[in-house]
Biotite code that builds the C-alpha atoms (Angstrom):
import biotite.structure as struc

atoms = struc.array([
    struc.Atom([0.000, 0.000, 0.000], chain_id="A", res_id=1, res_name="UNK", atom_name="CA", element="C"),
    struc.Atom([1.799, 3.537, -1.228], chain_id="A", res_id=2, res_name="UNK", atom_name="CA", element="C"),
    struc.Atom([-0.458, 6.668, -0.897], chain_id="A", res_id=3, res_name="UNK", atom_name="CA", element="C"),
    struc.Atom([0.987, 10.087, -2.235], chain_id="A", res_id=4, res_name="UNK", atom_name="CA", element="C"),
    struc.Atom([0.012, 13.521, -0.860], chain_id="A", res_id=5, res_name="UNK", atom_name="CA", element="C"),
    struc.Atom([0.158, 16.919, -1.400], chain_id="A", res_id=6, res_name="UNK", atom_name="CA", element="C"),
    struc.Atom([-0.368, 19.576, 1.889], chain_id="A", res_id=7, res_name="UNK", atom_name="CA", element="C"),
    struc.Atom([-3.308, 21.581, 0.090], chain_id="A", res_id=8, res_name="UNK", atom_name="CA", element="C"),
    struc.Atom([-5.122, 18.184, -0.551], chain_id="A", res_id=9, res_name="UNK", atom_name="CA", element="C"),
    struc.Atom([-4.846, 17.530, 3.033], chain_id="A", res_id=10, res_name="UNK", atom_name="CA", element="C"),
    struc.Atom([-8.552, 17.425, 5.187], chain_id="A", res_id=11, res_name="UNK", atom_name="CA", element="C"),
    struc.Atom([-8.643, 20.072, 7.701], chain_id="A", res_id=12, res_name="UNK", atom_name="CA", element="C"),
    struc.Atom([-9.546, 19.963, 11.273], chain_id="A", res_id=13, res_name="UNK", atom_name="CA", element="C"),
    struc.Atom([-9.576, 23.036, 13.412], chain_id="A", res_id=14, res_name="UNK", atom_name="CA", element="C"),
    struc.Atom([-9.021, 22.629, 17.112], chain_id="A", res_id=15, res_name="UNK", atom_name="CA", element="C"),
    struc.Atom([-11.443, 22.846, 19.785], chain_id="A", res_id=16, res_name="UNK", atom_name="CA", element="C"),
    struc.Atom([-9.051, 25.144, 21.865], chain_id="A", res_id=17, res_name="UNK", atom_name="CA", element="C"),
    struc.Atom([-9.152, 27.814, 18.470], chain_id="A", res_id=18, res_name="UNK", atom_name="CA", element="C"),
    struc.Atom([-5.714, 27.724, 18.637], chain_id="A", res_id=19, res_name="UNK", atom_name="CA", element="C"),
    struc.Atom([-4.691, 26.108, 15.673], chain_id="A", res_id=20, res_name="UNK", atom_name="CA", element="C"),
    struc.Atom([-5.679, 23.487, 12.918], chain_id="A", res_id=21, res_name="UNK", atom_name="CA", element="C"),
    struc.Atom([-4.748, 19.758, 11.862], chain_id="A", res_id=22, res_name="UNK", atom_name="CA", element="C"),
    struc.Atom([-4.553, 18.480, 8.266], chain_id="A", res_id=23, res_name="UNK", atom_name="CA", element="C"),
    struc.Atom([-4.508, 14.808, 8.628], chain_id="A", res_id=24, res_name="UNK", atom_name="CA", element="C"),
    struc.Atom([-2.185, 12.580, 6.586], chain_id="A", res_id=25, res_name="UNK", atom_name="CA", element="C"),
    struc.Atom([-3.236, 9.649, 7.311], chain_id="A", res_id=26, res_name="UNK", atom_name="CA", element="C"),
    struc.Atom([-4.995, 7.716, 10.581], chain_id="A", res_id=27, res_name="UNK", atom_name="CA", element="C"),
    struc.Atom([-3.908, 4.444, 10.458], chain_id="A", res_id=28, res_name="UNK", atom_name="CA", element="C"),
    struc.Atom([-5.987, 1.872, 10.114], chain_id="A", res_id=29, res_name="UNK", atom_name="CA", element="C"),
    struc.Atom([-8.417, 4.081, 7.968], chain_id="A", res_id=30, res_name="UNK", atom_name="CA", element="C"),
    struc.Atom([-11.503, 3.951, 9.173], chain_id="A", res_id=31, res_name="UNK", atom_name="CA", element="C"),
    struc.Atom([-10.787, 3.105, 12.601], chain_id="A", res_id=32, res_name="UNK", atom_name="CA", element="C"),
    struc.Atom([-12.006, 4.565, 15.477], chain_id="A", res_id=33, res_name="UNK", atom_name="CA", element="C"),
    struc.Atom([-8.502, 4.001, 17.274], chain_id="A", res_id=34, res_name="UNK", atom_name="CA", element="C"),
    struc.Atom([-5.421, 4.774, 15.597], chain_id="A", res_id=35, res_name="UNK", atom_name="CA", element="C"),
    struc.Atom([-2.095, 2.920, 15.487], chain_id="A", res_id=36, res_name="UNK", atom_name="CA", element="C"),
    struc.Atom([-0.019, 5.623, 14.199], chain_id="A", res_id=37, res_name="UNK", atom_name="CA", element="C"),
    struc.Atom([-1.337, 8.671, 13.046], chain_id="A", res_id=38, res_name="UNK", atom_name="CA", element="C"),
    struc.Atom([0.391, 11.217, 10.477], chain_id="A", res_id=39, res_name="UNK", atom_name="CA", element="C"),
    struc.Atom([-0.195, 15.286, 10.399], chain_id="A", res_id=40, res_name="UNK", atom_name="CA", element="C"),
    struc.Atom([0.648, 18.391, 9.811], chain_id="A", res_id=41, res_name="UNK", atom_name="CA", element="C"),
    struc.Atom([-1.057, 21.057, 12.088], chain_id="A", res_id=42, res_name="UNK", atom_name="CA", element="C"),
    struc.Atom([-0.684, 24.889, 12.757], chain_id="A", res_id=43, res_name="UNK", atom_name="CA", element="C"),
    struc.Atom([-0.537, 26.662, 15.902], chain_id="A", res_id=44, res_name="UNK", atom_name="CA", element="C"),
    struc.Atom([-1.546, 30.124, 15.848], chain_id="A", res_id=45, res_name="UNK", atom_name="CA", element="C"),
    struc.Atom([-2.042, 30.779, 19.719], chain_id="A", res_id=46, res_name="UNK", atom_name="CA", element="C"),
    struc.Atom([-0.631, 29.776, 22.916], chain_id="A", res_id=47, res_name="UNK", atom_name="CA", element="C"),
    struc.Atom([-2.630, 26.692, 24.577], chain_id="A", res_id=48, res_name="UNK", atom_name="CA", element="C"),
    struc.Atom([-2.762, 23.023, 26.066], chain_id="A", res_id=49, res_name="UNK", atom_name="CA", element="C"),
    struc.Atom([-1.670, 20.123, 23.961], chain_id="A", res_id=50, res_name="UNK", atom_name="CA", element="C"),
    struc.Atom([-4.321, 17.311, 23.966], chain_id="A", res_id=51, res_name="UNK", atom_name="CA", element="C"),
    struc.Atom([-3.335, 14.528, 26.319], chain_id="A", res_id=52, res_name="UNK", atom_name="CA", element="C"),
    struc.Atom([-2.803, 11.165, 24.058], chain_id="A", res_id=53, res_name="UNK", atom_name="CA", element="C"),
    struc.Atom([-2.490, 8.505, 27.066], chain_id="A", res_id=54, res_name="UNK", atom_name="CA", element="C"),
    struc.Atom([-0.501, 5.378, 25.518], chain_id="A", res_id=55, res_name="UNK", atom_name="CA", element="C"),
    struc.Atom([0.740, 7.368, 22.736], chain_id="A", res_id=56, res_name="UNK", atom_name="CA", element="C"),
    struc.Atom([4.369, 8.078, 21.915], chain_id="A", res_id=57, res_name="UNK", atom_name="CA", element="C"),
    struc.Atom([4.662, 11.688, 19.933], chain_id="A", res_id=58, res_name="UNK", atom_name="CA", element="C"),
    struc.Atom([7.188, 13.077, 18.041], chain_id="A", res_id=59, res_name="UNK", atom_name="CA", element="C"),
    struc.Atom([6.980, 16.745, 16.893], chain_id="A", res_id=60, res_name="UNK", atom_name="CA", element="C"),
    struc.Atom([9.113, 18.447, 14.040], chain_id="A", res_id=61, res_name="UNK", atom_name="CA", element="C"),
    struc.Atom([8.680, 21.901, 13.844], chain_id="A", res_id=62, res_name="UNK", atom_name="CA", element="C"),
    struc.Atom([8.581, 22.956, 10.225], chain_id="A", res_id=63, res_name="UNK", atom_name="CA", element="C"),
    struc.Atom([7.999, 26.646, 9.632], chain_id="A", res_id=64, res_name="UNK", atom_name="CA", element="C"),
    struc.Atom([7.483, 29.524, 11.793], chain_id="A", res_id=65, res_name="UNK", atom_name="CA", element="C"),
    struc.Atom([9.003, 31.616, 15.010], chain_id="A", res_id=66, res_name="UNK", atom_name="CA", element="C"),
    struc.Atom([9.885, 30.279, 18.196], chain_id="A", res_id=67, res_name="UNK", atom_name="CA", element="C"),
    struc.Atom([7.867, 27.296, 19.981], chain_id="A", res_id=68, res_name="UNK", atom_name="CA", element="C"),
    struc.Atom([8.160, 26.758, 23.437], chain_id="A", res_id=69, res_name="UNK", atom_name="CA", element="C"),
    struc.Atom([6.775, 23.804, 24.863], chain_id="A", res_id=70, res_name="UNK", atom_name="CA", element="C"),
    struc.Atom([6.518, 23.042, 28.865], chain_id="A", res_id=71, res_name="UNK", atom_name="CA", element="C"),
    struc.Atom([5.024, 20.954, 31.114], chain_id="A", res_id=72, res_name="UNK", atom_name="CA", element="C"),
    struc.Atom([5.575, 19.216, 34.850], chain_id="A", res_id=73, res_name="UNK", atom_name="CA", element="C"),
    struc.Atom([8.846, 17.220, 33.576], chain_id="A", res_id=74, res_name="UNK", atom_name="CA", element="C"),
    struc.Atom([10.581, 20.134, 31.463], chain_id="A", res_id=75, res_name="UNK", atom_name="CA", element="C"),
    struc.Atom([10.792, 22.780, 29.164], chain_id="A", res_id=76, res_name="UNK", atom_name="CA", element="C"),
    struc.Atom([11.811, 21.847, 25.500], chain_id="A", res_id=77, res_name="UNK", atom_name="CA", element="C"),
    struc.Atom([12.215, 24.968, 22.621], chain_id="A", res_id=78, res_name="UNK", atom_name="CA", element="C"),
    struc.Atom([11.897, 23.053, 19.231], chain_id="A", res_id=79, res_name="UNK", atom_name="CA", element="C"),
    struc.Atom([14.302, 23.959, 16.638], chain_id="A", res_id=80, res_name="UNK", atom_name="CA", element="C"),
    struc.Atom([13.522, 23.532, 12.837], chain_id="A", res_id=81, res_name="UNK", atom_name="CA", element="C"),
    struc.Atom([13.774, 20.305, 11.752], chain_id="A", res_id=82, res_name="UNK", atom_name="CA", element="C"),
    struc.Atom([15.114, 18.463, 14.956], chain_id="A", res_id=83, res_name="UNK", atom_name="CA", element="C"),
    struc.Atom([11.944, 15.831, 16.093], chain_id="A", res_id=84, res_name="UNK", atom_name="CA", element="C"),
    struc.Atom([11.719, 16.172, 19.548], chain_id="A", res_id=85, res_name="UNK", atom_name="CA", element="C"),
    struc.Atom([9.969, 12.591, 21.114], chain_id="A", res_id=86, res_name="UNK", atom_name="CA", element="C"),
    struc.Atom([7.817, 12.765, 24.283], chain_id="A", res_id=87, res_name="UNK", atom_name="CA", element="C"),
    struc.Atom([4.872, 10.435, 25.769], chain_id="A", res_id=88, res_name="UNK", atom_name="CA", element="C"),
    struc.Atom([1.094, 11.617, 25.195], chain_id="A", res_id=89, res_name="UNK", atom_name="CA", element="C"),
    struc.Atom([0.336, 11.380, 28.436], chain_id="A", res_id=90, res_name="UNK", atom_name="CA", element="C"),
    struc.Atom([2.350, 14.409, 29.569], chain_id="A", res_id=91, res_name="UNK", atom_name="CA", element="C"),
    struc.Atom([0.120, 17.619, 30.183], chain_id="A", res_id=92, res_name="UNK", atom_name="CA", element="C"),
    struc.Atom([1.862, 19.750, 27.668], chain_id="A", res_id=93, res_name="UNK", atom_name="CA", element="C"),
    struc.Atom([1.431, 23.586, 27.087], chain_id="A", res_id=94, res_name="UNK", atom_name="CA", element="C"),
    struc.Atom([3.054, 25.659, 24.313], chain_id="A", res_id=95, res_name="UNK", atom_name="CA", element="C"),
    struc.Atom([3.880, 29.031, 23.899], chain_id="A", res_id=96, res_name="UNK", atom_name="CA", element="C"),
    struc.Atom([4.324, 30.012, 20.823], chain_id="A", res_id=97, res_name="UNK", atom_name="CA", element="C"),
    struc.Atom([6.216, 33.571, 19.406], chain_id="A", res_id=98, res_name="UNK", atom_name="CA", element="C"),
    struc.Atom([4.228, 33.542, 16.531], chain_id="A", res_id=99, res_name="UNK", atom_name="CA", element="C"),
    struc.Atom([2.101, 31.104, 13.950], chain_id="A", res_id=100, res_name="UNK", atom_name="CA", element="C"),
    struc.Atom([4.111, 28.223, 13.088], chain_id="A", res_id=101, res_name="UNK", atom_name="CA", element="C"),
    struc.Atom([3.369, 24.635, 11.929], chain_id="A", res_id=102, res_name="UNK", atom_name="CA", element="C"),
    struc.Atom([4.617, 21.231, 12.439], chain_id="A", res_id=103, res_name="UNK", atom_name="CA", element="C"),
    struc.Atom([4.841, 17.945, 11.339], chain_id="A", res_id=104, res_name="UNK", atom_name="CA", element="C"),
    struc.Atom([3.149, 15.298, 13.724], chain_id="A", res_id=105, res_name="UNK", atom_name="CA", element="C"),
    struc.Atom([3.346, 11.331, 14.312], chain_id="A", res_id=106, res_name="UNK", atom_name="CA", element="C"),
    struc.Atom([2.030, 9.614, 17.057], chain_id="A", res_id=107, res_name="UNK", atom_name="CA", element="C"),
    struc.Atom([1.919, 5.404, 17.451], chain_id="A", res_id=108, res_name="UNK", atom_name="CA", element="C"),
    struc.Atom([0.288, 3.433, 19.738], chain_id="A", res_id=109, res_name="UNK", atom_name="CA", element="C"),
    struc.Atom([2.382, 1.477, 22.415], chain_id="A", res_id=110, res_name="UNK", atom_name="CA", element="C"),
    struc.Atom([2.376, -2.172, 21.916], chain_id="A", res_id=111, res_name="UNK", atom_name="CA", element="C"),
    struc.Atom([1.695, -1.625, 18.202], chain_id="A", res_id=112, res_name="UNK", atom_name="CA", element="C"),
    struc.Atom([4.350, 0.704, 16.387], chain_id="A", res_id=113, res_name="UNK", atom_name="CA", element="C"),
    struc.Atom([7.368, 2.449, 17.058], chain_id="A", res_id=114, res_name="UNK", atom_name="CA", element="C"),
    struc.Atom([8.617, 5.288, 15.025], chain_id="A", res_id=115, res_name="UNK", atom_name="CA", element="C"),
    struc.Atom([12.031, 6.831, 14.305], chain_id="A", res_id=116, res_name="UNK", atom_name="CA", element="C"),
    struc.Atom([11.735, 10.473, 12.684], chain_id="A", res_id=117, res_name="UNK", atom_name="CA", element="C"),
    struc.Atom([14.922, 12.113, 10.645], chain_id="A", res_id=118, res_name="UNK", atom_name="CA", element="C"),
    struc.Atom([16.477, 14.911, 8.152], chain_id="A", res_id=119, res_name="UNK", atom_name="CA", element="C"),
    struc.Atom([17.614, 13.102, 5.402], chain_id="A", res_id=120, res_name="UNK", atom_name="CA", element="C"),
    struc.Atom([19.633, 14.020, 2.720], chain_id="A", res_id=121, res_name="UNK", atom_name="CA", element="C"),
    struc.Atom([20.911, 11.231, 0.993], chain_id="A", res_id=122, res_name="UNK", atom_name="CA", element="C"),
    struc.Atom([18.475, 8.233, 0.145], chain_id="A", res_id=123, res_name="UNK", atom_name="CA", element="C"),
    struc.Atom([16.639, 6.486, 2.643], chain_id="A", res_id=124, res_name="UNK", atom_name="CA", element="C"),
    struc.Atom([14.626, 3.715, 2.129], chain_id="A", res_id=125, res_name="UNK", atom_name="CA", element="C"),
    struc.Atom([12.220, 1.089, 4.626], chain_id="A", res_id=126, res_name="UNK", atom_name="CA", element="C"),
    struc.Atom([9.499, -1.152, 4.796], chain_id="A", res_id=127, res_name="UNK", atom_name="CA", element="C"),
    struc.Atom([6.640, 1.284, 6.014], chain_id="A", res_id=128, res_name="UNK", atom_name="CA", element="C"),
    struc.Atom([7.156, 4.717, 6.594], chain_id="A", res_id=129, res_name="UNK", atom_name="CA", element="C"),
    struc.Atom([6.104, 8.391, 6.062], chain_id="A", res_id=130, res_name="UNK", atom_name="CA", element="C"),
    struc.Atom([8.526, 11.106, 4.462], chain_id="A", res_id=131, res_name="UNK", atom_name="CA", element="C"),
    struc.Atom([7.951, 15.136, 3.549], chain_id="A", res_id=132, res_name="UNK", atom_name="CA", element="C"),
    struc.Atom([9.647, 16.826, 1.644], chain_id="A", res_id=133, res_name="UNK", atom_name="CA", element="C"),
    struc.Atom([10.701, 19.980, 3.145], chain_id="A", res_id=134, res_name="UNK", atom_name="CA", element="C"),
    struc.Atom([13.394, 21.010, 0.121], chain_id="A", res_id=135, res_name="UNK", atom_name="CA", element="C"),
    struc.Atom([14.528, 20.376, -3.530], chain_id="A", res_id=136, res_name="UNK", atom_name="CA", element="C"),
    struc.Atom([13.271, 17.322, -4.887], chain_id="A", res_id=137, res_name="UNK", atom_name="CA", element="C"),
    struc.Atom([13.630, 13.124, -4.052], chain_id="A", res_id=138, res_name="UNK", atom_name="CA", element="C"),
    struc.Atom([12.344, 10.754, -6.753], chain_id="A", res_id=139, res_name="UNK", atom_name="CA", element="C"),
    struc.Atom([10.864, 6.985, -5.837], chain_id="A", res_id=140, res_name="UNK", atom_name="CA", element="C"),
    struc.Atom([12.262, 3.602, -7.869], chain_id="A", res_id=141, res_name="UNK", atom_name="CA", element="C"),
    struc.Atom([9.456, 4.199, -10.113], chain_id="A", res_id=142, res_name="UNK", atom_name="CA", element="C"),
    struc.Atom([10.483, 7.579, -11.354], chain_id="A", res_id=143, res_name="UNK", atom_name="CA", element="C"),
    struc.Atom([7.465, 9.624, -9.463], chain_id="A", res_id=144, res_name="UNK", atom_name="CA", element="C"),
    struc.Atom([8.896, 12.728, -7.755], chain_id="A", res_id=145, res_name="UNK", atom_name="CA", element="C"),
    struc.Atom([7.723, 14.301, -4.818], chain_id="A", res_id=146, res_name="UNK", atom_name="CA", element="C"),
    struc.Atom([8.343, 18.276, -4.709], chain_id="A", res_id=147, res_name="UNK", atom_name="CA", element="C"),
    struc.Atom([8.205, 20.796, -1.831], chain_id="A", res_id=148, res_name="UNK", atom_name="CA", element="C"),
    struc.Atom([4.959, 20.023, 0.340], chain_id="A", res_id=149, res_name="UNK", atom_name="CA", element="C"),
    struc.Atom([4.768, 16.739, -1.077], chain_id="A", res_id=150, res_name="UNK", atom_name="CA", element="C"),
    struc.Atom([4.782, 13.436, 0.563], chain_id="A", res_id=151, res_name="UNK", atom_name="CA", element="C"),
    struc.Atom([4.649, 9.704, 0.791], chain_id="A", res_id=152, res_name="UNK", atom_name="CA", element="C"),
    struc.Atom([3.413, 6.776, 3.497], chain_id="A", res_id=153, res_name="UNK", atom_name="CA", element="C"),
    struc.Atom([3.709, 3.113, 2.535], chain_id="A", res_id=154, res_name="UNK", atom_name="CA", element="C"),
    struc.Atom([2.758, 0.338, 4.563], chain_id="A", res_id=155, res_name="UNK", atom_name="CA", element="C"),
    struc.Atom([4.713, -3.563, 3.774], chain_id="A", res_id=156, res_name="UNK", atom_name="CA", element="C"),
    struc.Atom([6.551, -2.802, 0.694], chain_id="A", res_id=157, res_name="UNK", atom_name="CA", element="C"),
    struc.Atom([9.992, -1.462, 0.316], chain_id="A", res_id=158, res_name="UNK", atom_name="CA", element="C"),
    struc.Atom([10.309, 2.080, -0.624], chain_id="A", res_id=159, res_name="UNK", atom_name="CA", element="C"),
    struc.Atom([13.391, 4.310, -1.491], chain_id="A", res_id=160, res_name="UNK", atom_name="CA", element="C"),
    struc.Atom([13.494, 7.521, -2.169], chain_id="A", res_id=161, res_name="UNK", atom_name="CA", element="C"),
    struc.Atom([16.691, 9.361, -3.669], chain_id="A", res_id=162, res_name="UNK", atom_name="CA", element="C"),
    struc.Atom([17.443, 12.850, -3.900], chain_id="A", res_id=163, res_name="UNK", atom_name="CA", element="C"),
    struc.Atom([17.249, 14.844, -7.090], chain_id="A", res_id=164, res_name="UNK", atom_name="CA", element="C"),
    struc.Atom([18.309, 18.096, -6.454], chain_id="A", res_id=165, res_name="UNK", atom_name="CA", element="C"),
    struc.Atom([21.515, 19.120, -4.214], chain_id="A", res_id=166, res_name="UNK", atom_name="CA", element="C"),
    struc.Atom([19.248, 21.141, -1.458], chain_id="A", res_id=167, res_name="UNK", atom_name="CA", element="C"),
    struc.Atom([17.345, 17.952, -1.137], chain_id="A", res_id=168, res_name="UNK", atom_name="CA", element="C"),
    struc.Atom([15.822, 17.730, 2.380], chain_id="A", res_id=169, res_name="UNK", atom_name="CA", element="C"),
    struc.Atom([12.748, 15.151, 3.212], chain_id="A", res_id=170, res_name="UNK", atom_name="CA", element="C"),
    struc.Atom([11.314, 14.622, 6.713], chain_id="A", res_id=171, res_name="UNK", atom_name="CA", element="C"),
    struc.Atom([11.956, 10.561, 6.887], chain_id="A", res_id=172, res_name="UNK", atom_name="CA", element="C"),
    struc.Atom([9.768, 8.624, 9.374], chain_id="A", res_id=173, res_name="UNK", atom_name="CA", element="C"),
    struc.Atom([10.879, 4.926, 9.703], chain_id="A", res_id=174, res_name="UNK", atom_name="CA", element="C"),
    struc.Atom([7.616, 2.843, 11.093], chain_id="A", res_id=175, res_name="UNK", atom_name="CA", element="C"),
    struc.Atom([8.471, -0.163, 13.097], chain_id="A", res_id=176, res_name="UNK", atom_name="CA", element="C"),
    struc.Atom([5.297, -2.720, 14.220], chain_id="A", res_id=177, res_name="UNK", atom_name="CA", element="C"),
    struc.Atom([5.891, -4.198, 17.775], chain_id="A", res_id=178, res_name="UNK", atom_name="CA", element="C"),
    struc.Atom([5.735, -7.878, 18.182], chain_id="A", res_id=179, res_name="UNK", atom_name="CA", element="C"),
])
């Protein structure tokens, strides 16, 4: 299963809390009332609570925007562009932001999927996965290419993706299923 996606095709959700929207890549399984994993991209336009995801690992990437400061009981973490930053869904999370900005999401179940997030910049490749491409261009074995605000997520097939452009940056997100 290999599902392209562009970020203006993406549904969008806005958040209870008015403080931002979600545009869903994909909720895995579809359908489902209960996610796995779960793929996004959302904006945050005001400061406000994070909603609590109990049994849910998160990593957050910011993508664009000014500063993002995110606290809670166990710490204060600033996100930097492009550097995931991994953290459990049960943590009461605030964030204060500097101005609008927008990031890229994933969140898996415990006891069903792990995830590994990176910047690559040479080709990466796995058995299930999500990637975004945040510069230049990366092409797949079968010659599609995948531009600026474009993406990919493949489940039980092998996928690589290559660069095709020397600024070539893509959001890589290796999924893993738990025995």
């Amino acid at each position: 299963m290999r599902t392209r996606f562009a970020y203006d095709q993406l549904p969008v959700s806005r958040w209870r809390n008015g403080g931002g929207e979600t545009r869903e890549i994909i909720s895995y399984p579809p359908g489902e009332a209960q996610f796995e994993w779960r793929a996004s991209i959302a904006t945050i336009s005001a400061d406000g609570p994070f909603s609590p995801f109990p049994g849910i690992d998160r990593v957050i990437t910011l993508l664009h925007g000014d500063s993002v400061l995110l606290e809670s009981a166990h710490l204060q973490q600033r996100l930097q562009p492009l550097q995931p930053w991994a953290f459990p869904g049960e943590w009461a999370i605030d964030a204060k932001i500097s101005g609008s900005c927008q990031d890229f999401n994933i969140m898996t179940r415990r006891g069903s999927w792990r995830s590994a997030v990176s910047l690559a910049q040479t080709a990466v490749s796995g058995e299930n996965g999500v990637a975004w491409v945040v510069a230049g261009s990366w092409q797949t074995p079968a010659g599609e290419t995948l531009a600026v605000n474009q993406g990919i997520w493949w489940l039980d097939e092998k996928l690589q993706l290559a660069p095709q452009t020397h600024d070539a940056r893509l959001l890589f997100v290796a999924l893993t299923r738990d025995l």
